[in-house]
N, CA, C and O atoms as a DFTB+ gen file, in Angstrom:
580 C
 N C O
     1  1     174.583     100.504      84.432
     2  2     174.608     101.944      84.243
     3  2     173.786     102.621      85.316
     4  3     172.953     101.961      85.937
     5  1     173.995     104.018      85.588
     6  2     173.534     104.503      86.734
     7  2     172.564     104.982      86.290
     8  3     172.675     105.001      85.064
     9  1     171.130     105.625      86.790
    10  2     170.265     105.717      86.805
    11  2     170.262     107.294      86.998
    12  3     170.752     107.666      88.064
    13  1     169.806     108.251      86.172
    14  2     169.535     109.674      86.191
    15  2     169.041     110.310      87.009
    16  3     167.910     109.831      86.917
    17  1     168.939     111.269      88.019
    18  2     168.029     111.766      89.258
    19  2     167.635     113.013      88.147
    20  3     168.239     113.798      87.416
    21  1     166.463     112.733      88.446
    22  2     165.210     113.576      87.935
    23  2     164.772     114.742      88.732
    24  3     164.110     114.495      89.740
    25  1     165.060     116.086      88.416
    26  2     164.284     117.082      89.133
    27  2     163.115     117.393      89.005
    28  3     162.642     116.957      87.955
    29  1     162.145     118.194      89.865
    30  2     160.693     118.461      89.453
    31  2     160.232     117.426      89.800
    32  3     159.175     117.446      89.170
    33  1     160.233     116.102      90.590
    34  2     158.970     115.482      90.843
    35  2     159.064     115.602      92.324
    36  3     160.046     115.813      93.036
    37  1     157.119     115.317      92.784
    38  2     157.050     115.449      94.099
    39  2     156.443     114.089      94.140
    40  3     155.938     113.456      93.212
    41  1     156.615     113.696      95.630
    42  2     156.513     112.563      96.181
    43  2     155.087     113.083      97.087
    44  3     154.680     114.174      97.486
    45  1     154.690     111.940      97.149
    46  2     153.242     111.859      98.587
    47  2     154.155     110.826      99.636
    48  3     154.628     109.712      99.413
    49  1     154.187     111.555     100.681
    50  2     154.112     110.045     101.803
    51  2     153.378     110.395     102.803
    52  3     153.462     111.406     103.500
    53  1     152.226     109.020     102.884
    54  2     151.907     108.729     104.020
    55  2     152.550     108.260     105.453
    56  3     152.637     107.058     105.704
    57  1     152.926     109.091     106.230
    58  2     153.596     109.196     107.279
    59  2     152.299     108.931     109.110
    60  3     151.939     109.890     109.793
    61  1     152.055     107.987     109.304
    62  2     151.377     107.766     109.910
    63  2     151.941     107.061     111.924
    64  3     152.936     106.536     112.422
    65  1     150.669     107.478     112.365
    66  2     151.347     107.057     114.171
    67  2     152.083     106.059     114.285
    68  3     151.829     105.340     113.319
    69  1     153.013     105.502     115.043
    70  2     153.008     104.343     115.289
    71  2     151.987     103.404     116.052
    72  3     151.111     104.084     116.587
    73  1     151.818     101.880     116.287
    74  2     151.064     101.760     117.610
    75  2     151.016     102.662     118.638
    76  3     151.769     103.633     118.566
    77  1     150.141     102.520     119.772
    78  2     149.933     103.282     121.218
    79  2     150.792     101.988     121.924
    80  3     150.552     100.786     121.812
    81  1     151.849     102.642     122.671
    82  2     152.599     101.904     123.678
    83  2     152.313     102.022     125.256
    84  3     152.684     103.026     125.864
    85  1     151.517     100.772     126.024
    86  2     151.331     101.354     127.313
    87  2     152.685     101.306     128.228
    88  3     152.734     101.917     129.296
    89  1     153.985     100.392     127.639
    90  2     155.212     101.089     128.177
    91  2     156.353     102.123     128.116
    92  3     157.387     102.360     128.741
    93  1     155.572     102.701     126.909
    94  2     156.161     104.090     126.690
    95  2     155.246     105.309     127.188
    96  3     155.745     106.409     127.425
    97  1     153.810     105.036     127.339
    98  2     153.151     106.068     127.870
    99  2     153.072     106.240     129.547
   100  3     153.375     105.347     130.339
   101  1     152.656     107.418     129.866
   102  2     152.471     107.328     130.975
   103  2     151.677     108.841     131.481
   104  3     151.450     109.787     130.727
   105  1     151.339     108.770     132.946
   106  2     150.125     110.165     133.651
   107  2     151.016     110.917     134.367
   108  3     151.925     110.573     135.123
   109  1     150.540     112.231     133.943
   110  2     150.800     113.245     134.917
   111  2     149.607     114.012     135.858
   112  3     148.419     114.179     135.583
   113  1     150.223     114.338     136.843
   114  2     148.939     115.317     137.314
   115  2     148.940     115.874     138.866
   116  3     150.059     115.985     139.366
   117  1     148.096     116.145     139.477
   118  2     148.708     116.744     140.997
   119  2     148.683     114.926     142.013
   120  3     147.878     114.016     141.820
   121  1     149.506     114.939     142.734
   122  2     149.352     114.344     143.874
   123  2     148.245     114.343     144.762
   124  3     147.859     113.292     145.274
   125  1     147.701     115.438     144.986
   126  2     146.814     115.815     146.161
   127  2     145.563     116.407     145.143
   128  3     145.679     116.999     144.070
   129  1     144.347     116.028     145.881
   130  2     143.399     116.927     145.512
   131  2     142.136     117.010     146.755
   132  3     142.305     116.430     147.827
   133  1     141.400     117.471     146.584
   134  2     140.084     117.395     147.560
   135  2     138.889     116.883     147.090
   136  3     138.437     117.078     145.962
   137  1     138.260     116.062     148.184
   138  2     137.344     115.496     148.474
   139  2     135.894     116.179     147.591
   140  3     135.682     117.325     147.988
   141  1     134.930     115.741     146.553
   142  2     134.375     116.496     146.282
   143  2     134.464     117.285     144.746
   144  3     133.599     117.390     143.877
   145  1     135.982     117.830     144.791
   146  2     136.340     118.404     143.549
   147  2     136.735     117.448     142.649
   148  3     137.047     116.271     142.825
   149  1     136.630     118.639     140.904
   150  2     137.208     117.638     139.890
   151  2     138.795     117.645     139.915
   152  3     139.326     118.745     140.069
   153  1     139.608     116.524     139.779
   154  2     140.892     116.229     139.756
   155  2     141.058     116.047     138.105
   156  3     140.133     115.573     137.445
   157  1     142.154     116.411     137.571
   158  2     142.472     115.985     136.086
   159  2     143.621     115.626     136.088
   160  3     144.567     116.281     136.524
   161  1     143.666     114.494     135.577
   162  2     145.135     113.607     134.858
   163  2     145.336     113.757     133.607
   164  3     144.370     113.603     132.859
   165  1     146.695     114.109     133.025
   166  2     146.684     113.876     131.742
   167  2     147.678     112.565     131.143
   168  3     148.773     112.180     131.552
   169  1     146.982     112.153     130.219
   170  2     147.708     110.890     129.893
   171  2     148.890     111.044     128.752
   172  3     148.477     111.758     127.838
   173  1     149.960     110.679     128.582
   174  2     150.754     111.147     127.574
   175  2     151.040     109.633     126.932
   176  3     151.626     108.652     127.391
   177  1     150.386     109.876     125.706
   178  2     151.108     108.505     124.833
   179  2     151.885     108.925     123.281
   180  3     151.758     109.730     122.357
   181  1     152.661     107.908     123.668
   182  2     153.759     107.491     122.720
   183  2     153.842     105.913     122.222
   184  3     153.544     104.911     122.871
   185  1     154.325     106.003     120.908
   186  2     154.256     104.967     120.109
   187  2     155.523     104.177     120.854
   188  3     156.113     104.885     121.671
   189  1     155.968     102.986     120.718
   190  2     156.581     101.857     120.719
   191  2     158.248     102.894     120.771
   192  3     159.006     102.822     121.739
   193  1     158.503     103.696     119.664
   194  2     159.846     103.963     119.512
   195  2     159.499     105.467     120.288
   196  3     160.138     106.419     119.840
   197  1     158.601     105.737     121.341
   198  2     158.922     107.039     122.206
   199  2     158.672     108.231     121.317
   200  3     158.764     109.393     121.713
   201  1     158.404     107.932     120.299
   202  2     157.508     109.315     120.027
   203  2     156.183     109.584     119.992
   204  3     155.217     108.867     119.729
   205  1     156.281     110.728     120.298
   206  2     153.858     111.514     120.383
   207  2     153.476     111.111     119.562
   208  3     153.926     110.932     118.430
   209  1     152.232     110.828     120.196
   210  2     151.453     110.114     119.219
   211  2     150.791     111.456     118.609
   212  3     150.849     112.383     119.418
   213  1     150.256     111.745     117.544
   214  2     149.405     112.717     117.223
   215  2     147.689     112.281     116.649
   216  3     146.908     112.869     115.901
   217  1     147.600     110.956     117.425
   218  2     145.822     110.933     117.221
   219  2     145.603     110.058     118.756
   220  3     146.480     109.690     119.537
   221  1     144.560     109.938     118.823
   222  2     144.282     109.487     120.211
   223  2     143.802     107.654     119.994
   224  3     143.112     107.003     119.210
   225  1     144.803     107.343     121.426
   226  2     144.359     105.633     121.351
   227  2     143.463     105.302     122.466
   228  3     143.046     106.012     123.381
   229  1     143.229     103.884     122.147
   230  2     142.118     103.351     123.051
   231  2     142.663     103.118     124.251
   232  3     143.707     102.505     124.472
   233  1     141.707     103.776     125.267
   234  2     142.458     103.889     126.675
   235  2     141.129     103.489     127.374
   236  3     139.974     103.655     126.980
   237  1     141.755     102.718     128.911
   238  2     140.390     102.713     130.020
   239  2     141.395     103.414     131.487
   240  3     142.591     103.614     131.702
   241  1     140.078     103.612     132.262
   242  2     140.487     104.030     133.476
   243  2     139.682     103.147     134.308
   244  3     138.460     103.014     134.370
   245  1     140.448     102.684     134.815
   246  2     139.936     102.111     136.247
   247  2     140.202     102.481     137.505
   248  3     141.333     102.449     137.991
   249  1     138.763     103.003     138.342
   250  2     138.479     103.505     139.860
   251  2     137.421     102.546     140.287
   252  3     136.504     101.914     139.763
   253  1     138.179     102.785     141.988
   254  2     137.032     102.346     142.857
   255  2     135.845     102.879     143.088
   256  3     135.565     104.007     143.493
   257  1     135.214     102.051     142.823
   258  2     133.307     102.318     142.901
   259  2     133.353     103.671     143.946
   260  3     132.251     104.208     143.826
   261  1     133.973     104.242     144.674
   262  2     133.606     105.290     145.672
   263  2     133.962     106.854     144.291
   264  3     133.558     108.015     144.358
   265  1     134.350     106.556     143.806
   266  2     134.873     107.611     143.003
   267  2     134.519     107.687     141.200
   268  3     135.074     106.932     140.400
   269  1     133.598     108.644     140.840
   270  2     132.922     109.003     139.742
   271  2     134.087     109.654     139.158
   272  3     134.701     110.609     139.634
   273  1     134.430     108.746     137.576
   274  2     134.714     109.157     136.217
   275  2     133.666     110.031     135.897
   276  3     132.436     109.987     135.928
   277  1     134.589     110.894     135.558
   278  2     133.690     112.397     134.525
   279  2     133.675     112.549     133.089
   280  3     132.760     112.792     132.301
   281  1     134.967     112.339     132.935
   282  2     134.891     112.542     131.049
   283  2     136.572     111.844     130.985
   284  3     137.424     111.792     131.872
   285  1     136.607     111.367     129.568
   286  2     137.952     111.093     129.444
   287  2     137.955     112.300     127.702
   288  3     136.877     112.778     127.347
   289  1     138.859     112.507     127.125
   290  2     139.202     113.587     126.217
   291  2     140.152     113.939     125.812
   292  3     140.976     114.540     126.502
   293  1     140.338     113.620     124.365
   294  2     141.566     113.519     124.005
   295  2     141.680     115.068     123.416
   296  3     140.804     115.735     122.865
   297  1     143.000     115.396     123.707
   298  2     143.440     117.177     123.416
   299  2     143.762     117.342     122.132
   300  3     143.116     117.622     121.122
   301  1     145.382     117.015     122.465
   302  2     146.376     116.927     121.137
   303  2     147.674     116.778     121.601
   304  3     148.278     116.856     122.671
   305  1     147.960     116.476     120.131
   306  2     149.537     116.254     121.083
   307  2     149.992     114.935     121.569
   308  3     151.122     114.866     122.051
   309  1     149.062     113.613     121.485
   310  2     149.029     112.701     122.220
   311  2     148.687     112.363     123.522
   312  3     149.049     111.362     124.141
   313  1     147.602     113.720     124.086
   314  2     147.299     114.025     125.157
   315  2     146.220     114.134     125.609
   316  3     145.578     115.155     125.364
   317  1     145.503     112.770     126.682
   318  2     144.082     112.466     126.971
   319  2     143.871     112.885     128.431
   320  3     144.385     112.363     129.420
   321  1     143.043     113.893     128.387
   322  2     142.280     115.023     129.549
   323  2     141.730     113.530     130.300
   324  3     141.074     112.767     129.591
   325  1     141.979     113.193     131.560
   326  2     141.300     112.488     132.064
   327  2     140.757     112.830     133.489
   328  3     141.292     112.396     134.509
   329  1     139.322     113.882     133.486
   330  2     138.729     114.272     134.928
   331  2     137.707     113.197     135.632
   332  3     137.105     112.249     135.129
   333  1     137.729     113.643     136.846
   334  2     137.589     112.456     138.196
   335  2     136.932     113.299     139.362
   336  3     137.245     114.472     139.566
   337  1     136.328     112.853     139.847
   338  2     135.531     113.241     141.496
   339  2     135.563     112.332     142.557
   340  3     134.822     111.358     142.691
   341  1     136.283     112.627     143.158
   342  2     136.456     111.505     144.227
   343  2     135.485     111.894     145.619
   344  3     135.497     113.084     145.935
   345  1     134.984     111.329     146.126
   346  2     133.826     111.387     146.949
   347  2     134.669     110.947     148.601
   348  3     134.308     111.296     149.725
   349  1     135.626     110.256     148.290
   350  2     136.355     109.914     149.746
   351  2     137.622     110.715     149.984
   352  3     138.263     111.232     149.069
   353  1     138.022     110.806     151.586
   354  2     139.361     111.532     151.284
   355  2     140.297     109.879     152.118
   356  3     140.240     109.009     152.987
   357  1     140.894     110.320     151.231
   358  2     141.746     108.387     151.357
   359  2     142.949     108.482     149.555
   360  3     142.768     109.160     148.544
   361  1     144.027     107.515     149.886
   362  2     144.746     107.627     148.532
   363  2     143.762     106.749     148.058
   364  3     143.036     105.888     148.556
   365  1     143.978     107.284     146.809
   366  2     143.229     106.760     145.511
   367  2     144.090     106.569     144.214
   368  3     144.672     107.448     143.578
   369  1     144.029     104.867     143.900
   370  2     145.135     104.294     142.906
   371  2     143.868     104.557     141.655
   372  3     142.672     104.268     141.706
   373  1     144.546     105.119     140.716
   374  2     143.743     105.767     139.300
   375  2     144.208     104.557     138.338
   376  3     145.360     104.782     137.967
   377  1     143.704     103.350     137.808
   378  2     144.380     102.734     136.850
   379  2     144.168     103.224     135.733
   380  3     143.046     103.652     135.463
   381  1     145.469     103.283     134.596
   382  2     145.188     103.982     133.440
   383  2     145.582     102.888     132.052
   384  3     146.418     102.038     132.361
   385  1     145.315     102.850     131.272
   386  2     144.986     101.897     130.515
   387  2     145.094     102.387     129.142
   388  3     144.529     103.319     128.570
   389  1     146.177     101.315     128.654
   390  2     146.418     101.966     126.881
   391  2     146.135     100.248     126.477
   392  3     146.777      99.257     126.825
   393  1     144.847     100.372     125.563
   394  2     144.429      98.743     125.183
   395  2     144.212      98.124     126.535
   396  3     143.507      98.711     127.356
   397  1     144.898      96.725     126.869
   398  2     144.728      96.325     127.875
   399  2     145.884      96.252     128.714
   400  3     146.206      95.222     129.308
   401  1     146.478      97.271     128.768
   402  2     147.662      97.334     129.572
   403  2     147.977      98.583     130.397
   404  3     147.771      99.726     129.989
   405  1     148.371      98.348     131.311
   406  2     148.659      99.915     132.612
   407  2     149.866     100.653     131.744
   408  3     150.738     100.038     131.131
   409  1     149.768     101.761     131.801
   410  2     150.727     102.527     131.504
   411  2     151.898     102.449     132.458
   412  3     151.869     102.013     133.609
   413  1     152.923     102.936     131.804
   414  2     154.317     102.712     132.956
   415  2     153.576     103.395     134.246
   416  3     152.800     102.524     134.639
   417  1     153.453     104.502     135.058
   418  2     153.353     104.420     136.048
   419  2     151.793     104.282     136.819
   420  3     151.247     104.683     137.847
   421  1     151.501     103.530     135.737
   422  2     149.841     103.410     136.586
   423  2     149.709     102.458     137.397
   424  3     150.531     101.603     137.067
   425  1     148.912     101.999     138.614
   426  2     148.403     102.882     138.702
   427  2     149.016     104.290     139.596
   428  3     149.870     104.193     140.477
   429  1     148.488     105.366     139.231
   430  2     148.761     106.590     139.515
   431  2     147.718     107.540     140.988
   432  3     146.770     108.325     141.021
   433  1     148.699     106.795     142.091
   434  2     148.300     107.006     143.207
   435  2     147.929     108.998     143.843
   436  3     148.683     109.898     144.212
   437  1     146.529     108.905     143.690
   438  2     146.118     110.558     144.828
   439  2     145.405     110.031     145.720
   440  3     144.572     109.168     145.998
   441  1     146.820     111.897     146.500
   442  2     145.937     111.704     148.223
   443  2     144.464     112.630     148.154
   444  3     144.592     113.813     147.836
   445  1     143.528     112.278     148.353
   446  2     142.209     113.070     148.584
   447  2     141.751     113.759     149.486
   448  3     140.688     113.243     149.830
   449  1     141.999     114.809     150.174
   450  2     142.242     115.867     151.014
   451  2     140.674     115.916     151.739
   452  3     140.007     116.227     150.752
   453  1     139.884     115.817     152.653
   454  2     138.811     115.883     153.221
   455  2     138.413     117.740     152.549
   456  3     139.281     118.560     152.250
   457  1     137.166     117.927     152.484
   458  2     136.875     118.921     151.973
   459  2     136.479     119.963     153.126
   460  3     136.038     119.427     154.142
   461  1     136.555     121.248     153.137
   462  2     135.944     121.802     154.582
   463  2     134.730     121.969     154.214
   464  3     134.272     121.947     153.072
   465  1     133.958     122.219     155.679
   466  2     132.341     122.394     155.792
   467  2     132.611     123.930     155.761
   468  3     133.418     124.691     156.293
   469  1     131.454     124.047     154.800
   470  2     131.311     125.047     155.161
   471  2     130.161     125.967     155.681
   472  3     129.070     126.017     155.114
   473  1     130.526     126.821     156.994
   474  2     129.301     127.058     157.890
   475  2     127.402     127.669     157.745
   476  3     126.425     127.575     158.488
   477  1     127.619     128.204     156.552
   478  2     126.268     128.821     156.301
   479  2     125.365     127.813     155.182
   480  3     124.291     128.091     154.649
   481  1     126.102     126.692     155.047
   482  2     124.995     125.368     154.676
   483  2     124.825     124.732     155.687
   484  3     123.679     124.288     155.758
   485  1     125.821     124.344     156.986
   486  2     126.133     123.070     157.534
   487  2     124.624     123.282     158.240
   488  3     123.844     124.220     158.073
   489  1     124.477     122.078     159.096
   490  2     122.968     122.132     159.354
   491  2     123.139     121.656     161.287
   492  3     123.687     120.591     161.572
   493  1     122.676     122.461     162.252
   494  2     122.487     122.424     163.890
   495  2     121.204     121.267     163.925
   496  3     120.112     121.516     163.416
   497  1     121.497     120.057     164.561
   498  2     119.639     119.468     165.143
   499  2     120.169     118.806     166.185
   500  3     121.339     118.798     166.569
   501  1     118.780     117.985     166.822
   502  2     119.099     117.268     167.888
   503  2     117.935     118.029     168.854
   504  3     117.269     119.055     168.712
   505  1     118.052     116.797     170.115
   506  2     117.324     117.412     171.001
   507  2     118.068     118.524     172.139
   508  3     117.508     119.028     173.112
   509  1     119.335     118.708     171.744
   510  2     119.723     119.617     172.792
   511  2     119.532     120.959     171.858
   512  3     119.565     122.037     172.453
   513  1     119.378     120.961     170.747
   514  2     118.569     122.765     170.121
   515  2     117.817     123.156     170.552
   516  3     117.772     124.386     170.546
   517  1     116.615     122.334     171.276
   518  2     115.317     122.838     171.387
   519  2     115.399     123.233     173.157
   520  3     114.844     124.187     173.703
   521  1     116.449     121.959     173.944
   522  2     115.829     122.322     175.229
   523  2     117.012     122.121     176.019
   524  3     118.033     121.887     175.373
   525  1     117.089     122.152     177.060
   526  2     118.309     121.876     177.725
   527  2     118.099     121.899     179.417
   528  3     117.348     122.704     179.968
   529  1     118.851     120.934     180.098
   530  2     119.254     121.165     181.737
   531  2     120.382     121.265     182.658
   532  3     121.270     120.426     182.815
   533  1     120.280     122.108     183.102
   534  2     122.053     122.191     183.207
   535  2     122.683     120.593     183.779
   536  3     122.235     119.859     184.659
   537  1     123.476     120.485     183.190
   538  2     124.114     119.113     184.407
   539  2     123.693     117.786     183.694
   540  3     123.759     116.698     184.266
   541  1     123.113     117.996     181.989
   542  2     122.866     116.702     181.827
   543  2     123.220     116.925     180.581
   544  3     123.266     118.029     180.039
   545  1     123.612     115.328     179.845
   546  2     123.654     115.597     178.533
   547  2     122.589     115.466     177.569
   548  3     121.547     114.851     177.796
   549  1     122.874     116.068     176.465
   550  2     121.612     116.022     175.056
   551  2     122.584     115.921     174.381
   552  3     123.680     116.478     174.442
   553  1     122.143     115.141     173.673
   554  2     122.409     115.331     171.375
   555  2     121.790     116.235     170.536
   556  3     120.643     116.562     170.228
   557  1     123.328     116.634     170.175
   558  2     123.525     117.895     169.283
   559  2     124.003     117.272     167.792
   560  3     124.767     116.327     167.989
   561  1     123.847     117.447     166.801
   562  2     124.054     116.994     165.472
   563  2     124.566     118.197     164.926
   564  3     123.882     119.176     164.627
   565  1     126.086     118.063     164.779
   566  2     126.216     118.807     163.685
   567  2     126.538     118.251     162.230
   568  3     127.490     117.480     162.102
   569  1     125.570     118.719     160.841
   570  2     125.859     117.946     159.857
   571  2     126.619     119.399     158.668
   572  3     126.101     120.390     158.154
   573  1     127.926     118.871     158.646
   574  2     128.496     119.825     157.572
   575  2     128.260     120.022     155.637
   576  3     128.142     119.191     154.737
   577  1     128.270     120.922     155.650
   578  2     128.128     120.777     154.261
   579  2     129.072     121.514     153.243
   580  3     128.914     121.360     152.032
């Protein structure tokens, strides 16, 4: 015999993330940045079946010792703020890391743009400031800042 459907009751479901997938996730962010400044990546993860995650998973970043991690920070959305200072101008491979695995396109290569000097810090020395003869050379130091 068939079984009666009952109106008036409510159900609870716990509806929860899936795993964090590091081959479904992956970084966005600029290509280029400068020497000096903060750069931000954002990380986008998704569970196993490609959907947002809506809590934040365990992630690492890996940089070369020339270049200071700032904060990593998870938003929403499935979306981890990841800012950076890069101290060299040279590409710089950003490894990004969901558990122990690279995200699909990590690592996530920036070019680092040399920063300009700029003139009312940069600093004049040397012995050709102080004195000079025509017809010969001295050292002049210019140090930018």
């Amino acid at each position: 015999s068939a079984l009666p459907i009952m109106g008036g009751f409510q159900f609870a479901l716990d509806i929860s993330d899936g795993s964090c997938s590091a081959t479904h996730s992956y970084v966005s962010g600029a290509m280029t940045e400068v020497a000096g400044e903060i750069g931000v990546l954002l990380l986008h993860t998704l569970d196993a079946a490609g959907n947002v995650r809506t809590s934040p998973c365990e992630l690492g970043v890996a940089l070369d010792p020339s270049h200071l991690l700032v904060s990593v920070e998870y938003m929403d959305a499935g979306i981890h703020r990841i800012s950076y200072r890069s101290t060299l101008a040279e590409e710089t491979p950003i490894g990004v890391l969901v558990g122990s695995s690279h995200v699909a396109n990590s690592p996530y290569v920036v070019a680092i743009e040399p920063s300009t000097a700029h003139y009312q810090a940069s600093r004049l020395f040397g012995i050709g400031t102080e004195f000079g003869v025509a017809g010969e050379l001295l050292e002049v130091i210019v140090q930018g800042a």
